[in-house]
N, C-alpha and C positions, 0 to 999 in steps of 0.2 A: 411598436405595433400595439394599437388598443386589445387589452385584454375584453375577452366576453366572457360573464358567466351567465351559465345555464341551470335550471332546474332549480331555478331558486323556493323555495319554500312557502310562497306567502308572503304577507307586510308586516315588516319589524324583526324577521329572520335576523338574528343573534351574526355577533363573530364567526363561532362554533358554525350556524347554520349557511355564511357568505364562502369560508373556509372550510367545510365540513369535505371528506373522502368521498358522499355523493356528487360531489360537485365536479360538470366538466369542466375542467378549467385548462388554460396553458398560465405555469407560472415558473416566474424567476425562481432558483433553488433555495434564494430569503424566502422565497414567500410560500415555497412546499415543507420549508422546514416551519413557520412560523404556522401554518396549517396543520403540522402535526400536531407541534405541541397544544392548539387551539383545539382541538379534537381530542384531547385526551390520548394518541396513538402512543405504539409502542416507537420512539423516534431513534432505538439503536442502530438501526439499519441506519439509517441515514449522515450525511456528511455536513457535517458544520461547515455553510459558505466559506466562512470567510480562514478556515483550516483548507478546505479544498481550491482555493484561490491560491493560496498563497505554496500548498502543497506544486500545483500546476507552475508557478512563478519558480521556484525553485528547481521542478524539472527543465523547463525553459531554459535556466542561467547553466544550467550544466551541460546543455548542447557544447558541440563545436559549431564553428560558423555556417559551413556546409547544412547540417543539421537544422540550423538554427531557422536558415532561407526555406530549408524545404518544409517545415513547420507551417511559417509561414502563409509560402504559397501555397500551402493545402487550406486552414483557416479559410486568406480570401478567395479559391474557389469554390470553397463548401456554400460561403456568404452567397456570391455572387450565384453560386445553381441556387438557392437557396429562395434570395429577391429574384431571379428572375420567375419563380413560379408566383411568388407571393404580389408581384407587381402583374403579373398575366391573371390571377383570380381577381384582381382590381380592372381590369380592362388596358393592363398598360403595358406597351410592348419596349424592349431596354435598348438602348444601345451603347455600344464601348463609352463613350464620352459621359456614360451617366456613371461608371465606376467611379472613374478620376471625379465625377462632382459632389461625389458624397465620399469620397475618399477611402475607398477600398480596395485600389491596388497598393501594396506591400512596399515600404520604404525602400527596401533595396534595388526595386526593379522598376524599369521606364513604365510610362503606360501603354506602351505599344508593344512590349514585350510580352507584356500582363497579359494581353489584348491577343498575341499568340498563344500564347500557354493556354488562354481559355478555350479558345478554337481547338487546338491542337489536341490538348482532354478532352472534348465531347466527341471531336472526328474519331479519338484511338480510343474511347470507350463507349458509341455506337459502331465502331467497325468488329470491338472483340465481342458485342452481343450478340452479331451477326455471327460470328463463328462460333459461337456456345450454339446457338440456336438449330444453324446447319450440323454442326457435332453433333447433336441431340436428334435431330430427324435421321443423320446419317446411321446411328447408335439405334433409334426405334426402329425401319426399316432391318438393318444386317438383324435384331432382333428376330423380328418377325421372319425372315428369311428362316433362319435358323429353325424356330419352332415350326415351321412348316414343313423344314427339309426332317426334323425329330420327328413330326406324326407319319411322314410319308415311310420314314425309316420301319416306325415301331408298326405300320399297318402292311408293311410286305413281310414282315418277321413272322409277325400273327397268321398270314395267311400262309406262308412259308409251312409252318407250324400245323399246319389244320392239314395241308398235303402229305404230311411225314406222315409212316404209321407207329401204333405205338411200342415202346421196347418193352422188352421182354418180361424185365425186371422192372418195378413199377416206379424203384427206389435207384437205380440206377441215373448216373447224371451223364443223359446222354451227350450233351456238346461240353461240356466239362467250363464253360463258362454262361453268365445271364447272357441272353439276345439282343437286349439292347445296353448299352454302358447309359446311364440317365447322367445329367446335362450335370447335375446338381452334386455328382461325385466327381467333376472334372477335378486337377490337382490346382490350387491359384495358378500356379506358374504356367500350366498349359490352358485355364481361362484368360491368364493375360498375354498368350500369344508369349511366352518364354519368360528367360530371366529378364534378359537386356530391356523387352519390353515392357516388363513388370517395369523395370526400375523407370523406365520413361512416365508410364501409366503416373507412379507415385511424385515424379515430378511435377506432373499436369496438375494432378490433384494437390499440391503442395501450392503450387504458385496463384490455383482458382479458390484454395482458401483465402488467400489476402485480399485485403479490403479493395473492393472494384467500384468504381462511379457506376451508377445506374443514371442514365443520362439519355436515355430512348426519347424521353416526351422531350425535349430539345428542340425545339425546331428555328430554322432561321430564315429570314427575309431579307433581299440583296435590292438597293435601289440607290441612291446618290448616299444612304447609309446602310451601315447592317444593322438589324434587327433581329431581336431574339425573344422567341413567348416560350410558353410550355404549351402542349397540347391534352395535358392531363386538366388543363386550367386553362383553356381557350380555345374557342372551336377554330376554325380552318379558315372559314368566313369570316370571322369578328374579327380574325387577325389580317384577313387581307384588306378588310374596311378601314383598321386602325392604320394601315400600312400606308393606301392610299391617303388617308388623313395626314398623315407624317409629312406624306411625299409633298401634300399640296400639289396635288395632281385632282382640280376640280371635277375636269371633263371627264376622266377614265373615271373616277368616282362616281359619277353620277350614271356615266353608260354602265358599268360593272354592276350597278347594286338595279339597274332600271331591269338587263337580260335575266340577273337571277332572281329577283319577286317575279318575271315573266316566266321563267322556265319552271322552277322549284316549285312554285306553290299552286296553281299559276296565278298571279293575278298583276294587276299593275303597279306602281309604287307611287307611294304619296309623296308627293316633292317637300312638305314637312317633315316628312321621318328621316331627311338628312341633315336638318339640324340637330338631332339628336347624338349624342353618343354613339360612335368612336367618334364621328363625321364632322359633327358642327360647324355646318355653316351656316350661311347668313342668307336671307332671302335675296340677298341683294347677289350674292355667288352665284346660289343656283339659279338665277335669273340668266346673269353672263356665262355660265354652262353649260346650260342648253343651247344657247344662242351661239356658241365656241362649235358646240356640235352640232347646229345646223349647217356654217358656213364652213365647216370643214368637209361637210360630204362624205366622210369617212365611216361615220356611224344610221348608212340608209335607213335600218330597222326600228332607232331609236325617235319614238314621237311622242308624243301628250296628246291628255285629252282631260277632259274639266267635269267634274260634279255638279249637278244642278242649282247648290251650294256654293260653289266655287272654287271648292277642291280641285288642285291640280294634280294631277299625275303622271307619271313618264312611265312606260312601258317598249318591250320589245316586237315587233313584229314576225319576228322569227317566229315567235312562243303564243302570240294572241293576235287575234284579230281586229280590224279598229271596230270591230261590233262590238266584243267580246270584252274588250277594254274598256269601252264606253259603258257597259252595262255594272261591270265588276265594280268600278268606279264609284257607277250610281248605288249599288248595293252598300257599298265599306261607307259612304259618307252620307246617305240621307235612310234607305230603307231600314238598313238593318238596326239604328237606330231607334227609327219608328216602330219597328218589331219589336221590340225591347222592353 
């Protein structure tokens, strides 16, 4: 991946000022170690690459086998979440056959196994997010219950109280314990619901310290291949346009992106802006695409209509009118120009 820096200083910025601690950078740990020293830093903290390479290489050789594969396969899943986010901020959506072509799945295992395990880690770490998530509403909720059934408590005690008269002795402790027990001197063992469930408790909390995939923005697309973006790095739409693009599915491509400039925004769509990125086609495609969806009858609502210029555009009738089309048309490719 090409490095970017930022915030550079000026023309002629020094070593010191390309590598300086202001500077955003993402770099190799050669090149954070060679930045310290180039800065003047105090560089004790830090690990000598080529000690910490070799420190890693030695814990390596000391696995057992067992050990050694699951290593491994943790590496290239980290890789592979890793490029699929960094190829979905580039507009590019992955699929299994692109591991094996850059050679990321792990010597010991098929590519179709590989090809499970990735699946099989995102299914079983977006399914246990889903259960932290519901635990936690379930845990805010009883919450809430709780301090509502404590004010309900402490406010009949109080009026409880204002009914009694008072005794005799002013110093006398008339109910011989507080009226209300507060929440905050419960004993742990009877906040965690006993022992047995203490120890349960400290197992949950044991097993959700260990290192979890975070793998929510995940998402996948199913068509004669699978497809996989991030949604943190690609919207919803871009990813169905690249998808369509993948599939070489002219027609739907052309009718899908003509309904949403018709619905979403509203307006008509430029039959140019499908040559563009995800989409790229050729005039000579979108020519035979529409003409696919005329004789197929299937897509009534989908029609064109032309610029005074000679801008084409495809639009839905569901969503526009052929006035309304015709006019938007003429606005996006001669007027609003003119305004300009």
């Amino acid at each position: 991946m090409n490095e970017t820096f930022e915030g550079r200083q000026g023309e002629g910025a020094g070593m010191g000022g390309v590598f300086g601690a202001e500077q955003a950078v993402q770099r190799t740990p050669e090149e954070e170690f060679l930045a310290a020293m180039l800065a003047g830093r105090d560089v004790s903290d830090l690990v000598d690459p080529d000690e910490a390479r070799e420190a890693e290489e030695q814990r390596i050789a000391a696995m057992d086998e067992v050990q050694r594969e699951a290593y491994f396969e943790h590496e290239a899943l980290q890789t592979v979440f890793d490029d699929i986010r960094l190829r979905s901020r580039g507009g590019e959506l992955t699929t299994p056959d692109y591991w094996e072509s850059v050679d990321l799945v792990p010597e010991h295992m098929e590519a179709g196994a590989f090809t499970a395990l990735v699946f099989d880690t995102i299914i079983d770490a977006q399914a246990k997010a889903q259960e932290r998530r519901e635990a936690a509403e379930a845990a805010a909720k009883e919450a809430s219950f709780a301090d509502a059934a404590a004010v309900e408590a402490s406010g009949a005690e109080a009026r409880q109280g204002a009914d009694a008269p008072a005794p005799a002795d002013p110093d006398a402790d008339v109910s011989g314990e507080p009226a209300v027990q507060p929440v905050a001197s419960a004993t742990p063992e009877a906040a965690a619901g006993g022992s047995d469930e203490a120890a349960g408790n400290h197992g949950l909390a044991a097993e959700a310290s260990e290192e979890a995939w975070e793998l929510d923005d995940i998402a996948v697309l199913e068509g004669s291949s699978v497809y996989l973006y991030s949604t943190d790095e690609m919207s919803e739409s871009f990813a169905r346009w690249a998808f369509l693009a993948a599939e070489n599915d002219d027609v739907a491509t052309l009718v899908e992106n003509a309904r949403h400039e018709s619905k979403v925004y509203p307006r008509p769509m430029k039959a140019k802006s499908l040559t563009n990125r995800p989409v790229y086609m050729t005039a000579e495609r979108i020519a035979a695409a529409f003409e696919a969806v005329q004789e197929s009858g299937l897509y009534p609502d989908v029609k064109t209509c032309s610029a005074s210029n000679g801008d084409v555009y495809f639009y839905s009738t569901d969503y526009l009118s052929d006035a309304q089309a015709k006019a938007l048309a003429e606005w996006e490719s001669v007027e609003r120009r003119a305004n300009m």
